[in-house]
C-alpha positions in Angstrom: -11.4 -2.1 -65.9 -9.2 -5.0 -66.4 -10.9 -7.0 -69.6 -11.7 -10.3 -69.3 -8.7 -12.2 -69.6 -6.7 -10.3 -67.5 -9.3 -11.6 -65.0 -8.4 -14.6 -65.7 -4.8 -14.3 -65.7 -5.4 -12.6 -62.2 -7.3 -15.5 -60.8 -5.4 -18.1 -62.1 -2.3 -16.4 -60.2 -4.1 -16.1 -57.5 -5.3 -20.2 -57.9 -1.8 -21.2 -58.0 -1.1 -19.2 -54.5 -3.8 -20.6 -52.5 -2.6 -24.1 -53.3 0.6 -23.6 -53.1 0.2 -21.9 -49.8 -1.8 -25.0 -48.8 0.9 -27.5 -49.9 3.8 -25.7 -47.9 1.5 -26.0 -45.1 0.9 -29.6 -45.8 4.7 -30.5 -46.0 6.3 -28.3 -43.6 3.4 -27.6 -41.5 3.8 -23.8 -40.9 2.8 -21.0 -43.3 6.9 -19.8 -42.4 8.6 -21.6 -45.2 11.0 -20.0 -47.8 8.3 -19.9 -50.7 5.4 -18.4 -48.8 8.2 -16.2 -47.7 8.5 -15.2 -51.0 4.9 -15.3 -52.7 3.0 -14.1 -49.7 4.0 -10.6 -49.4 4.7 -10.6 -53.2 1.3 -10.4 -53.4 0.1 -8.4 -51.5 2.3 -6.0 -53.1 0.7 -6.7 -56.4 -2.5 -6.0 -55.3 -1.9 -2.7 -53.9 -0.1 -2.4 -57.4 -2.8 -3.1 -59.0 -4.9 -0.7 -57.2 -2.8 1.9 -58.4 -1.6 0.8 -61.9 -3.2 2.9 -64.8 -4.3 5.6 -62.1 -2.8 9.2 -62.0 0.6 8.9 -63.2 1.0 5.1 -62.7 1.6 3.6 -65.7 -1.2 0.1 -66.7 0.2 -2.9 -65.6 0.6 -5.8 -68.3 -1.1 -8.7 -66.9 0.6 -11.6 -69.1 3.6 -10.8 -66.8 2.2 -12.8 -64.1 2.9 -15.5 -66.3 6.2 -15.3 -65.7 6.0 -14.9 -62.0 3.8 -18.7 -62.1 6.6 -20.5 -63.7 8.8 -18.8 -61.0 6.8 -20.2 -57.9 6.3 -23.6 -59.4 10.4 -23.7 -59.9 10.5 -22.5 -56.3 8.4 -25.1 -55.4 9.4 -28.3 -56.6 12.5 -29.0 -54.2 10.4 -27.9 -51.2 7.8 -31.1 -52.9 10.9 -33.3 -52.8 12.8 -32.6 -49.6 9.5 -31.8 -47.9 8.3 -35.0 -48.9 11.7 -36.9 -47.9 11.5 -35.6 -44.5 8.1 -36.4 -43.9 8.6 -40.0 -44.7 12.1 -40.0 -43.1 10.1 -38.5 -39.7 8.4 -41.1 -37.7 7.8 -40.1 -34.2 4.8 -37.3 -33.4 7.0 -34.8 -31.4 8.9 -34.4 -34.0 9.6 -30.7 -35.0 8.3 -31.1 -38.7 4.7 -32.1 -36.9 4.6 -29.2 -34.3 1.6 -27.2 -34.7 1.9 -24.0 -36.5 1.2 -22.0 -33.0 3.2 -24.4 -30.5 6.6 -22.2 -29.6 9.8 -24.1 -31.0 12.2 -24.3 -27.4 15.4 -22.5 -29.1 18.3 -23.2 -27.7 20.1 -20.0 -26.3 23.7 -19.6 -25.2 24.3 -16.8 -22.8 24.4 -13.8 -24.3 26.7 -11.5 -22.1 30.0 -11.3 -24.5 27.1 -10.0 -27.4 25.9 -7.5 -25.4 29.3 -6.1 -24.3 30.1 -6.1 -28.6 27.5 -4.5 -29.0 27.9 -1.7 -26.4 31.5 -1.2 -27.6 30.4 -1.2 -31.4 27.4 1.7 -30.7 29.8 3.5 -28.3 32.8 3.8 -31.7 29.4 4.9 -33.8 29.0 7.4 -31.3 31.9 8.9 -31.4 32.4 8.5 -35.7 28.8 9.8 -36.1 30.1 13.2 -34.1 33.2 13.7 -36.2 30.8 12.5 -39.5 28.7 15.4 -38.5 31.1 17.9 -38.1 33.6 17.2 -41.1 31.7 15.8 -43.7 31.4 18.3 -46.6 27.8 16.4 -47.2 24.6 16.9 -45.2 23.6 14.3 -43.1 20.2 12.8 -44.8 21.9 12.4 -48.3 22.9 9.9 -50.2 26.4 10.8 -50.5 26.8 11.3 -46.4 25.3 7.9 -46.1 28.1 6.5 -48.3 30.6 8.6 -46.7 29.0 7.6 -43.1 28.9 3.4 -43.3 28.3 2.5 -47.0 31.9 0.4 -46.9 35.2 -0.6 -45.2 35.9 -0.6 -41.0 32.4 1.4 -40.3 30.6 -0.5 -43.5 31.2 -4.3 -41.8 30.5 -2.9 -38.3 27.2 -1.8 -39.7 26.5 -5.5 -40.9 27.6 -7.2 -37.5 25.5 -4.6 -35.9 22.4 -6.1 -38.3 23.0 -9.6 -37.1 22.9 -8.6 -33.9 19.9 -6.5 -34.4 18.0 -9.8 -35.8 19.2 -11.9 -32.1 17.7 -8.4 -30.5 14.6 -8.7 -31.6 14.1 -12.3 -31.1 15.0 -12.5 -27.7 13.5 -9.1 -26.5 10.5 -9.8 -23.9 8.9 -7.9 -20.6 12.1 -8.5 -18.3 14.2 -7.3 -21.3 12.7 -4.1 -22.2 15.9 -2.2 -22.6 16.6 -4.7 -25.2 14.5 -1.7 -27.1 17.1 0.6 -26.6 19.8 -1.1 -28.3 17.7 -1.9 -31.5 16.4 1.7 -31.8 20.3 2.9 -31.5 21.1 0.1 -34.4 18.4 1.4 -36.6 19.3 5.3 -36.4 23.0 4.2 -37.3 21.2 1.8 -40.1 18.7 5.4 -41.0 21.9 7.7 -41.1 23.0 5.2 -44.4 19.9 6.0 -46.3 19.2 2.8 -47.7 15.8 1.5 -46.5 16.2 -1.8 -47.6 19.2 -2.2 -44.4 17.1 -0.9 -42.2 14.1 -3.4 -43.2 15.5 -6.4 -43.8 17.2 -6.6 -40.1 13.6 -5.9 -39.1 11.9 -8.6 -40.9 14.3 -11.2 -39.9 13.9 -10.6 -36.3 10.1 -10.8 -36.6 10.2 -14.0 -39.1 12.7 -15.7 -36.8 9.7 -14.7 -33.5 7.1 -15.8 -36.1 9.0 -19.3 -36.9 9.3 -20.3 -33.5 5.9 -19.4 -32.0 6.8 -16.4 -29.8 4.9 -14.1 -31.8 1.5 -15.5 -33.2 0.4 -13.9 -36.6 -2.7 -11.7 -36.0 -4.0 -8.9 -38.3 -2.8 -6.5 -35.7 1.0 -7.8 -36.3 0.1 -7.5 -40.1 -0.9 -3.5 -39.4 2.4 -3.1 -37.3 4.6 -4.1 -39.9 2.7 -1.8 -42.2 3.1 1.2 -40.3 6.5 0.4 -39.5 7.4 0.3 -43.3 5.7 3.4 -43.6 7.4 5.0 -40.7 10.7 4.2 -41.9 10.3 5.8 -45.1 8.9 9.0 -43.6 11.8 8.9 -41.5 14.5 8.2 -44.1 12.9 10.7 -46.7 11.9 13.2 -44.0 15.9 13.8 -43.2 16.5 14.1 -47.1 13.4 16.4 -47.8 14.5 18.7 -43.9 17.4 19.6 -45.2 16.0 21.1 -48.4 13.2 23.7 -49.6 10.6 21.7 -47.8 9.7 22.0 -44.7 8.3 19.5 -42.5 4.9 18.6 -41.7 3.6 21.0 -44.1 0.8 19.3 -47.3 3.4 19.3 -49.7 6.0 17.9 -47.7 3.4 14.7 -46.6 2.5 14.4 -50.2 6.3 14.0 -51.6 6.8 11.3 -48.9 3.5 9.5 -49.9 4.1 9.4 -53.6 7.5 8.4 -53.0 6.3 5.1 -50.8 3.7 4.4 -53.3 6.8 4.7 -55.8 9.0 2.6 -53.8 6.0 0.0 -53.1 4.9 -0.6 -56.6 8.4 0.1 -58.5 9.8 -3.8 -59.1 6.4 -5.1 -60.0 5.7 -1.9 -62.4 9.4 -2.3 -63.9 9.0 -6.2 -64.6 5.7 -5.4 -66.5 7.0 -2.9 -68.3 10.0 -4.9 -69.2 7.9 -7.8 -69.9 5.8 -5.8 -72.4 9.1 -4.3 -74.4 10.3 -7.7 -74.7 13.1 -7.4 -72.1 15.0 -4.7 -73.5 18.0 -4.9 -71.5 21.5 -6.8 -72.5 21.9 -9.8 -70.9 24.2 -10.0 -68.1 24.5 -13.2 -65.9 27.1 -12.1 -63.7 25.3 -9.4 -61.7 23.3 -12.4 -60.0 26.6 -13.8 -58.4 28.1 -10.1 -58.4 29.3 -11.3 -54.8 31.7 -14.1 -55.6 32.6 -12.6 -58.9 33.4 -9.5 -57.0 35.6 -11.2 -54.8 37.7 -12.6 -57.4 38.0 -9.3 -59.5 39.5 -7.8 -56.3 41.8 -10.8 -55.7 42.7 -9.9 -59.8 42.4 -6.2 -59.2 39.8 -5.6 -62.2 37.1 -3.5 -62.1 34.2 -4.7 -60.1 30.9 -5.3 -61.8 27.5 -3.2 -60.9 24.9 -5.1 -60.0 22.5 -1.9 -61.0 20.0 -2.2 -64.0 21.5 0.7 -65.8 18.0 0.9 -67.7 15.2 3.2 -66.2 11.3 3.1 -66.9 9.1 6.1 -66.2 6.6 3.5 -64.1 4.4 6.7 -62.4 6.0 9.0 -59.8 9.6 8.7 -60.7 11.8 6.3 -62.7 12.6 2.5 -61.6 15.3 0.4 -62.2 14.2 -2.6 -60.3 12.4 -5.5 -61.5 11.2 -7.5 -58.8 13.6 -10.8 -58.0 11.8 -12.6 -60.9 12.2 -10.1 -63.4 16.1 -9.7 -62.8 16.4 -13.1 -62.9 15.0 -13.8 -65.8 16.0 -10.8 -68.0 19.9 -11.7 -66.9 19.7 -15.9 -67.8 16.4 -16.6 -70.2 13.3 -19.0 -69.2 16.3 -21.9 -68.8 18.8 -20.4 -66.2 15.8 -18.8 -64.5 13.9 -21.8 -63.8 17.3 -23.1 -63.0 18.1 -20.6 -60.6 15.1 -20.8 -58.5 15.1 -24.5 -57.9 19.1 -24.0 -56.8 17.8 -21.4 -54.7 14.7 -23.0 -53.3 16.9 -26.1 -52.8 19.7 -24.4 -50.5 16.8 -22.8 -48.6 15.0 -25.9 -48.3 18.0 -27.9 -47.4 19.2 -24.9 -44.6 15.6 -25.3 -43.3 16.2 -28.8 -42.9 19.5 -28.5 -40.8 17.6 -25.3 -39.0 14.8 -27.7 -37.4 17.4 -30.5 -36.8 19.5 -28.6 -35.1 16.9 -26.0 -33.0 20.0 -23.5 -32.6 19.5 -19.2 -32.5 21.9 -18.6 -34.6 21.2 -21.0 -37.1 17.8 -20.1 -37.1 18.7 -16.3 -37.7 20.5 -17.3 -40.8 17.1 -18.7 -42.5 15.3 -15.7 -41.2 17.8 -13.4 -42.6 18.1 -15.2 -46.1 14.2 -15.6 -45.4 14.0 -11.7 -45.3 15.5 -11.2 -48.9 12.9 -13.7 -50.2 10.3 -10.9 -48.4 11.5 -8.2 -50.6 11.0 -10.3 -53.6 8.5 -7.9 -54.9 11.3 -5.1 -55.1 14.0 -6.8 -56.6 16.7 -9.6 -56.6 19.1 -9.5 -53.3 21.0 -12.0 -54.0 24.1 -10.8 -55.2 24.6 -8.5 -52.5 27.9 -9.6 -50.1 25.4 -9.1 -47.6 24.2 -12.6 -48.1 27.0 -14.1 -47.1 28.3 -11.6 -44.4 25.6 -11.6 -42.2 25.5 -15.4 -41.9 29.3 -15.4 -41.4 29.0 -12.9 -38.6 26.1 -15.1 -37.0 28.4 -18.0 -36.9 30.9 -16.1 -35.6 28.8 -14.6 -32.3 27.2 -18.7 -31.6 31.2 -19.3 -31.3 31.8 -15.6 -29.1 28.9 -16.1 -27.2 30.5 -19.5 -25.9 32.9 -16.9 -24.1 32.9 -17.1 -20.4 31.9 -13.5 -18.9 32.0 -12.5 -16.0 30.1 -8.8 -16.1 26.9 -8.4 -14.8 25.1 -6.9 -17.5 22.1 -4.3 -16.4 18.2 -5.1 -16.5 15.3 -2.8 -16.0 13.6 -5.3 -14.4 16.4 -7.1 -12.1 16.0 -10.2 -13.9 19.0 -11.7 -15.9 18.1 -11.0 -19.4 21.6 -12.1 -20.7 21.5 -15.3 -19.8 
């Protein structure tokens, strides 16, 4: 029983949601902006965190670590205030994207889509074929870690895997009833995504595509959707863990096996949130290191040097229930890396490129624009696991976007095939 002023901690929190959630809706009139992005399924997470914090072998969770997460969301939130605010008063007719209402469908537009599809059939038939010889000469079994690596986790077959992810996100925005095989395609993307073992890869495609459906008004938000996504999130880890946990002294379907998976997705669910409060209530115990949170660019320019590359991994583990974590939600890396200064300096830089992209996005109405904020928009989603940021993911995927709006621009002549006769690639 949480005592009384963790009650009030907890509402408080809770307080500064609601009205922020009421202000994005004010300025930006959608709930789809980057901070709900963000706070939205970062708490959800905490309650189902809190539901299990100080139960079985989840450790108590430390409630004046929400405190932290306030200051966060109000740094997040001040450039959406000020550019919200400009482009309200710089917007004066009624039509005007800014003033849609939140269930109207945003008219995208769409290039034809024929020279993405052929990529895309020549990138899954290579996988094909490398997955075969994977299979058959890796010294690892597939469902590992280390076969994952060895699979796609970097060079040729690594990038492939991240051009395959934007195209995943256009996929799954532009799937419909006389584009059913679309489904097809996205379910052969996340197998090769699956065979890396990292969920987060094969999540993060997912929620972009359904953010940038959501965005635009060609999927409405209903508690339904909400219980899809959950089950997805679910399914994927019983998938991912289920090829790990095969392959071992486990067999499938059996009690135990069901009851590994769960505690492991309660793990995984609960592990940044758990990690920042325990970090919060040792004082932050880890040395400072600033660099992880640009590892990308800093990366890059060791490699240009030919130094040693720096790990973006929190080499400090807390026994937070079922297993250890590493992760401290994107607030807690961030602060624990640059102090209360650089962190609330960080989130308003952040907030204000998202905000400012967002700006361009509903200027310009363009797919592949629009895919860019979903995807970047997807990272802020996983804000109750940890800090994305300084994955080259970030910029990669965007790059690759650009780079199909320019290739789809490509005069083809093929006639690509539809299960319903109708000309799904434009």
């Amino acid at each position: 029983m949480a005592s009384t002023s963790n009650l009030l901690i907890l509402l408080i929190y809770f307080l500064e949601v609601v009205v922020l959630t009421w202000c994005e809706r004010k300025l930006w009139k959608t709930l789809y902006t980057p901070l709900c992005c963000l706070m939205l399924p970062f708490s959800l997470v905490l309650l189902v965190t809190l539901l299990l914090a100080g139960n079985g072998t989840f450790v108590a969770f430390y409630y004046p670590t929400l405190y932290y997460v306030m200051i966060g969301l109000l740094a997040f939130f001040i450039p959406s205030a000020v550019l919200g605010a400009v482009r309200a008063k710089r917007t004066s007719t009624v039509h005007n994207t800014v003033n849609r209402n939140i269930h109207e469908t945003i008219p995208l537009s769409i290039p034809p889509m024929k020279a993405i599809l052929a990529i895309t059939f020549v990138i899954l038939g290579l996988y094909t074929v490398h997955s075969f010889i994977a299979m058959s000469s890796s010294s690892y079994v597939i469902g590992t870690d280390e076969f994952g690596t060895e699979y796609a986790g970097g060079g040729l077959w690594g990038h492939l895997r991240l051009l395959l992810m934007a195209i995943t996100i256009l996929l799954i925005y532009l799937y419909d009833r006389s584009c059913r095989w679309y489904l097809l395609l996205i379910g052969l993307c996340l197998v090769i995504f699956a065979l890396t073992q990292v969920k987060g890869w094969i999540l993060i495609p997912i929620i972009a595509g359904l953010l940038l459906r959501l965005c635009t008004g060609k999927t409405r938000l209903k508690f339904s959707f909400v219980l899809w996504i959950i089950l997805l999130g679910f399914a994927v880890f019983f998938i991912s863990y289920a090829l790990t946990l095969a392959v071992g002294k486990y067999s499938p379907m059996t009690v135990s096996f069901l009851e590994i998976i769960n505690n492991i997705f309660m793990h995984y669910l609960t592990s940044g949130i758990l990690g920042m409060s325990m970090d919060v209530q040792l004082g932050f115990p880890e040395e400072a290191r600033p660099e992880v949170l640009f590892a990308q660019i800093v990366n890059l320019w060791y490699f240009i040097m030919g130094e040693d590359f720096v790990s973006p991994i929190n080499p400090l583990f807390f026994q937070s229930g079922v297993s250890g974590t590493n992760v401290r939600s994107l607030f807690g890396t961030t602060y624990l890396n640059v102090g209360m200064f650089g962190y609330i300096v960080l989130l308003m830089v952040i907030s204000s490129l998202f905000y400012g992209l967002r700006t361009v996005v509903l200027k310009k109405q363009n797919l592949f624009i629009y895919a860019i904020d979903a995807w970047l928009c997807a990272f802020l989603c996983m804000g109750w696991f940890d800090y994305y940021f300084h994955m080259l993911h970030v910029i990669e995927i965007p790059v690759f976007l650009l780079l199909l709006s320019a290739i789809s621009r490509i005069k083809w002549r093929v006639n690509l095939p539809s299960l319903r006769g109708q000309d799904c690639d434009n």
